[in-house]
N, C-alpha and C positions, 0 to 999 in steps of 0.2 A: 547400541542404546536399548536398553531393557523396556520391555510389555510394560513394566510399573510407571513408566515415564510418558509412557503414551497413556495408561489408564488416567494417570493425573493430569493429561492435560487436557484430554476430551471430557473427564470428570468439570475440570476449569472453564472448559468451550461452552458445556450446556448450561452449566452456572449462569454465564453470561445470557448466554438465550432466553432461559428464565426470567430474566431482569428486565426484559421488557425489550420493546423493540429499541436497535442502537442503531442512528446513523451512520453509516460507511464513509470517510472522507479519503480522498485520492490522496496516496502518500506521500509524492512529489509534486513540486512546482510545475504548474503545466507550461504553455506557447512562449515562446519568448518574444513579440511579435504586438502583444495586447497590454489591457489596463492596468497597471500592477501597481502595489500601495510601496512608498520608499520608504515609510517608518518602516515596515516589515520586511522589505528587501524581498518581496513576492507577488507573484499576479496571484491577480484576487478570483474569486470562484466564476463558473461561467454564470452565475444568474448575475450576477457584477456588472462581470464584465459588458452581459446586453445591456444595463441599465446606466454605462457610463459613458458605451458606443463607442467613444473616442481612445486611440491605444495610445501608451506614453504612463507617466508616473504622476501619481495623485497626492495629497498633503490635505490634511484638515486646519483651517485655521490657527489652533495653537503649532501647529506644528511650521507652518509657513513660518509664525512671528518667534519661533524658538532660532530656525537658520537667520534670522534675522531680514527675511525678504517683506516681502507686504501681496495683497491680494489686490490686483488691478481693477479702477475705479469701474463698478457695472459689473463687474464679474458676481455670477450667478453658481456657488454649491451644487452637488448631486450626490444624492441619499445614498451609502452602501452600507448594506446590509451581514452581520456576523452572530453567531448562535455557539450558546457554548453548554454542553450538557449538565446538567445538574441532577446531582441524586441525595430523592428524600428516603431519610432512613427511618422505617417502620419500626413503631413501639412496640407491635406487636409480633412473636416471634413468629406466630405463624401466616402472616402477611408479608409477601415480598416488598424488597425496597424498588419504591419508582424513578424511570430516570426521566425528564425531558427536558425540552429546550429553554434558553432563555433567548432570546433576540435581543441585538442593540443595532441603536442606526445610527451613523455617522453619515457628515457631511463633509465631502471632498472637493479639491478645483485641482483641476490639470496644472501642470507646471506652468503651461503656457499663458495661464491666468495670473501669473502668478510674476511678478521684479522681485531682481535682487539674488536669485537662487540660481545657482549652477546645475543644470539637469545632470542626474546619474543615469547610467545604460544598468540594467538589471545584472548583467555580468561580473559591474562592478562592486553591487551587491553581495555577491554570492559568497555564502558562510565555509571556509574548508574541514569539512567532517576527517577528523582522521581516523582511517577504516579501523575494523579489528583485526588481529593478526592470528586468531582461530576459524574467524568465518572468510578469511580472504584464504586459506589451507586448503579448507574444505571446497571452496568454490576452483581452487586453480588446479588442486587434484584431480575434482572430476572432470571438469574441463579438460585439463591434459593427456587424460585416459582413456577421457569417453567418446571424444572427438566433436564433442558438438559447441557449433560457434555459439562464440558471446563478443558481441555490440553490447556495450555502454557510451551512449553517445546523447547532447542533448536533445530530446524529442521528448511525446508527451504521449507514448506508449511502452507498454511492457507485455512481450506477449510470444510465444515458442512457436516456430515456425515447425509444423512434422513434416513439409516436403524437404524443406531444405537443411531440415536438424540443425535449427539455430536459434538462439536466444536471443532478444533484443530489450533491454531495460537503460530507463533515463540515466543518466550521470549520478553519481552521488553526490556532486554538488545541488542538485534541483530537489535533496530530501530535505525536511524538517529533523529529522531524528534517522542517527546511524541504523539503529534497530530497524526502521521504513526499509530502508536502503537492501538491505539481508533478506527480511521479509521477502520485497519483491526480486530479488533475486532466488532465495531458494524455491518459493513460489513457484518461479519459472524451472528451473530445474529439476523441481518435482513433475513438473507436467512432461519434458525430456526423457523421463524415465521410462517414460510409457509407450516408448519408440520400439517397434518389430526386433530392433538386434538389441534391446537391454532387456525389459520386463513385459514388453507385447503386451500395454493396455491399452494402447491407443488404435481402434482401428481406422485408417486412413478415409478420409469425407465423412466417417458415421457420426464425430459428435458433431461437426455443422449441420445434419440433418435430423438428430433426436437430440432437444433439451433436455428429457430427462438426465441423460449417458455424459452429456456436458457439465450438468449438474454435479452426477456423482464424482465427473472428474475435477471440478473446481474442489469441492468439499475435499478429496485429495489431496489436492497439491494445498492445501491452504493448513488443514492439518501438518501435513507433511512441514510446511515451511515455518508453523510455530515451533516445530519441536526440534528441527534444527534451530533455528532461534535460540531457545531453549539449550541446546546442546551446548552449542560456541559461549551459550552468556552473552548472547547480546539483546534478548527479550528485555522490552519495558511495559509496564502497564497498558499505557495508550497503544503500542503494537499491538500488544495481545488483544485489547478490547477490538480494533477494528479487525481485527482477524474473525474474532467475533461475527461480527458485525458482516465481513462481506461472506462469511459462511450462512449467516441470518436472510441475506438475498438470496443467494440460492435456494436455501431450504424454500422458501415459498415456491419455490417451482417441483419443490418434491413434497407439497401438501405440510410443510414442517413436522415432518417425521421423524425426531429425535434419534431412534435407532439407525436411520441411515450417518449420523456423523460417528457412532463407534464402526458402523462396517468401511468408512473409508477413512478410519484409525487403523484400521488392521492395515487396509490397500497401503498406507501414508507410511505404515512401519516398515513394510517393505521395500519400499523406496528410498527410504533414510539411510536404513541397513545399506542398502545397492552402491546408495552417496557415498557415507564415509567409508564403507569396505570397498570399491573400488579397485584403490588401491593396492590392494593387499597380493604380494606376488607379483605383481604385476599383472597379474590376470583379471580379467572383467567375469564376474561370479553373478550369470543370468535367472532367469525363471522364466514365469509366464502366469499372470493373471488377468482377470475381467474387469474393465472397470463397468 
């Protein structure tokens, strides 16, 4: 992957930064366990979920009297809550466009308020994403080469274990969007990279004890995992913006200093490079840099 592909896409990154602050939403379906809406065939966010208390599958009134059930006599609704971002586009060119929230609030009843309706388990929900067959290459190569495990199993974390050199991210079934699903997995792979026998940026306890060095390692891997994205073709807008977006949390822990997401563009090329050459010979073709 050529330096021009990473210039355009941190060029793309800070764009988005500029545009004003972007909410980060979790890209998979979280707990399977809790409140979850069955028009959507998903649990609903944790502020929801505190304010419906009760776990099991929810229906708003039209939606009850669409399966043909009814709402048991006394049964009492509870408000949830959903926002969807909206961008006003400035007339004037040298004025940025702003983005913010819109709120809307529905009212839901538990099934068990609810005759006439057959409950669904979330499981039976669940949408089948069929993967891609450039980013499923790239993942099983390195994995095969590089020796480090991957768990994809349903759970409600993603996240690279450096003692035990292993990758742990949700099912693909619990994505909204394939593009999620890659994200978070080369995500995780990029941070992998930074183990003592590949590219030696990770030093072992130091980023749990300096946020700065955690930070620069996020901004990392999260670069990194656009532009594989990017690579395979499986990037969509809404990825890329929350890519955005969870690079936009970090930076405030590095004062939002723009010039730090080109230098962990450089770090993130390296990495990429490591991913898809791999391969190549069958040898593992190392370095060594800071993060």
């Amino acid at each position: 992957m050529s330096i021009n592909i990473f210039s355009v896409i941190t060029d793309r990154l800070i764009e988005e930064l500029r545009n004003g602050v972007i909410p980060w939403h979790k890209p998979w379906f979280g707990t399977w366990n809790g409140a979850y809406s069955r028009a959507m065939g998903r649990p609903y966010s944790l502020a929801n979920q505190l304010l419906l208390a009760e776990p099991g599958e929810y229906l708003t009134f039209n939606q009850i009297n669409a399966l043909g059930g009814r709402v048991k006599a006394g049964s009492r609704a509870k408000p949830v809550f959903f926002y969807k971002i909206c961008t006003k586009r400035s007339e004037n060119e040298d004025e940025e466009d702003k983005s913010f929230p819109i709120f809307h609030t529905y009212y839901v009843f538990h099934i068990n308020q609810t005759e006439g309706i057959k409950p669904l388990s979330l499981e039976e929900q669940l949408e089948f994403l069929a993967p891609c067959e450039d980013a499923e290459k790239v993942i099983n190569d390195y994995i095969s080469t590089s020796g480090v495990g991957l768990n994809t199993i349903l759970s409600d974390r993603a996240f690279y274990n450096h003692r035990e050199d292993s990758i742990t991210i949700p099912s693909i079934e619990q994505y909204r969007d394939v593009a999620d699903y890659y994200s978070t997995a080369f995500h995780e792979i990029i941070h992998s990279t930074g183990h003592q026998d590949r590219l030696n940026r990770l030093v072992r306890g130091a980023l749990q004890n300096d946020r700065e060095r955690y930070a620069k390692e996020e901004l990392i891997a999260e670069v990194g995992a656009a532009a594989l994205c990017h690579h395979c073709n499986v990037e969509t807008p809404d990825a890329f913006q929350n890519s955005a977006a969870y690079i936009q949390g970090w930076l405030e822990a590095l004062e939002n200093d723009e010039r730090l997401v080109m230098s962990a563009s450089n770090k993130a090329q390296k990495a990429v490079d490591f991913v898809l050459n791999i391969n190549k010979n069958n040898e593992i073709i190392g370095g060594s840099t800071n993060a």
